[in-house]
C-alpha positions as CSV (number, residue, x, y, z in Angstrom):
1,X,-13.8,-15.4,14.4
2,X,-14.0,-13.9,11.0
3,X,-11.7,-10.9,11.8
4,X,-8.8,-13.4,13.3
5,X,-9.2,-14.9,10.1
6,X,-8.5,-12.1,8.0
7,X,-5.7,-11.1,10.2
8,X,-4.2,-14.1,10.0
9,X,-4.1,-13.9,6.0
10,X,-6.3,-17.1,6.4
11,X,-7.7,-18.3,2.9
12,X,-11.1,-17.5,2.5
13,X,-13.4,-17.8,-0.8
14,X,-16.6,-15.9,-1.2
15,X,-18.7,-18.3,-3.4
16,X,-21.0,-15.7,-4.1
17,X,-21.5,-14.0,-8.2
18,X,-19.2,-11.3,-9.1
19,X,-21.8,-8.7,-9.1
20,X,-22.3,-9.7,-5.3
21,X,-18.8,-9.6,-4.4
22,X,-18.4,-6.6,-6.3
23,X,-20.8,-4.8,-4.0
24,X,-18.8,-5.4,-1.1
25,X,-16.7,-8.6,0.6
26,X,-14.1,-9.7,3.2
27,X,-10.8,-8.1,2.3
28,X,-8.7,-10.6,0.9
29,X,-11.2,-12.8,-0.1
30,X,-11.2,-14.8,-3.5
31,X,-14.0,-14.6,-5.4
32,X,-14.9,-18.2,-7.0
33,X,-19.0,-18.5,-7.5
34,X,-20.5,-21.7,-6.6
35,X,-21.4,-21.8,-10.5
36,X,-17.8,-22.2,-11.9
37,X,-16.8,-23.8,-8.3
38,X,-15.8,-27.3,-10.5
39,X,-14.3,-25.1,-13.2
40,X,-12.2,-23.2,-10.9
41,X,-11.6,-26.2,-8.4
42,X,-7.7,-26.0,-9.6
43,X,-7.3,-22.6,-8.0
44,X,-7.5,-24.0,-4.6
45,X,-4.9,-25.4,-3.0
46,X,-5.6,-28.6,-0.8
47,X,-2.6,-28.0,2.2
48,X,-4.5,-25.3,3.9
49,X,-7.1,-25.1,5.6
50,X,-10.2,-23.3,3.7
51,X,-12.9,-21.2,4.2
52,X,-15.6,-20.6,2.8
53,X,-18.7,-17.9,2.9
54,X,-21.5,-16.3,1.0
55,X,-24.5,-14.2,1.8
56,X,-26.5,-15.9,4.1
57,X,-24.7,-19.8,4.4
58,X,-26.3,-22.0,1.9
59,X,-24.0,-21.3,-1.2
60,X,-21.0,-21.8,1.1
61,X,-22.6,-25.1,2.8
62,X,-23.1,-26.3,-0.6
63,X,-19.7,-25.5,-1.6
64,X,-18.2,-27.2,0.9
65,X,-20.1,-30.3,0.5
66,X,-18.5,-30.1,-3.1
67,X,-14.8,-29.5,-2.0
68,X,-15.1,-32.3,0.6
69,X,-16.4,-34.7,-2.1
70,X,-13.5,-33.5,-4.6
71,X,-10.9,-34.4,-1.8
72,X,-10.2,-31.4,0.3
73,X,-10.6,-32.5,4.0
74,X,-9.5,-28.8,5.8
75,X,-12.6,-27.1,4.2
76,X,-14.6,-25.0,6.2
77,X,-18.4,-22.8,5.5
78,X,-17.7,-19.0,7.7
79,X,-21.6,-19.6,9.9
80,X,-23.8,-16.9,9.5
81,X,-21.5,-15.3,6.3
82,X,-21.5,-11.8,4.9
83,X,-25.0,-10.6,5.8
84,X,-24.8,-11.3,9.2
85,X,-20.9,-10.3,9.4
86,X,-22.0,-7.0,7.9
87,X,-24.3,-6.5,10.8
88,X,-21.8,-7.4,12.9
89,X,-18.8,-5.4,11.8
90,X,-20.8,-2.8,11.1
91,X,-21.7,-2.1,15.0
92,X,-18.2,-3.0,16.0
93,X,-16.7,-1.0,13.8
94,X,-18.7,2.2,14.3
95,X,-18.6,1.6,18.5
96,X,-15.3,0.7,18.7
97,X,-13.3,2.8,15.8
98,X,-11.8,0.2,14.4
99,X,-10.8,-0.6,10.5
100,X,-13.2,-2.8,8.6
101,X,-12.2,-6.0,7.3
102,X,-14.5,-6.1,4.9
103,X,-14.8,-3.6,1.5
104,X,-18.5,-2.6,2.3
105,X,-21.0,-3.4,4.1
106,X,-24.0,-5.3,2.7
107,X,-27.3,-5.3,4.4
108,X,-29.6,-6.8,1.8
């Protein structure tokens, strides 16, 4: 699911802190932290749909909860997010030969 997203220029926010993004994330992915989430709210346009993710799920639930509450109705929290799509990508990339679509991979 994650990959047709990024191959589909789909608009997807990593909630996660910049020094967590900065170790690796889903290309194409803007970085807004849940902490300046309200700040940055402006930066997100409401006529597509969005997506949401983190490392394990509950930044990105949270997040989503806030953006529905704010107005936006096409909001959506990636399941499992970047720890388990690491795994994931990681296997598939390495059995398959096939590009990444994410920066690095992230396993803690």
């Amino acid at each position: 699911m994650v990959r047709g997203l990024v191959e589909h220029n789909a608009y997807i926010i990593d909630v996660r802190e910049r020094g967590e993004y900065s170790n690796g994330h889903i290309k194409n992915a803007l970085n807004i932290p849940l902490s300046e989430l309200r700040e940055r709210v402006s930066e997100i346009p409401k006529d597509k749909p969005i997506y949401l993710h983190c490392r394990t799920g509950q930044r990105s639930y949270n997040a989503t909860l806030a953006l529905q509450n704010l107005g936006f109705s096409n909001v959506y929290n990636i399941t499992g997010s970047f720890l388990a799509l690491s795994f994931y990508e990681y296997f598939n990339d390495k059995t398959k030969n096939r590009e990444s679509i994410v920066t690095e991979y992230n396993f803690r």
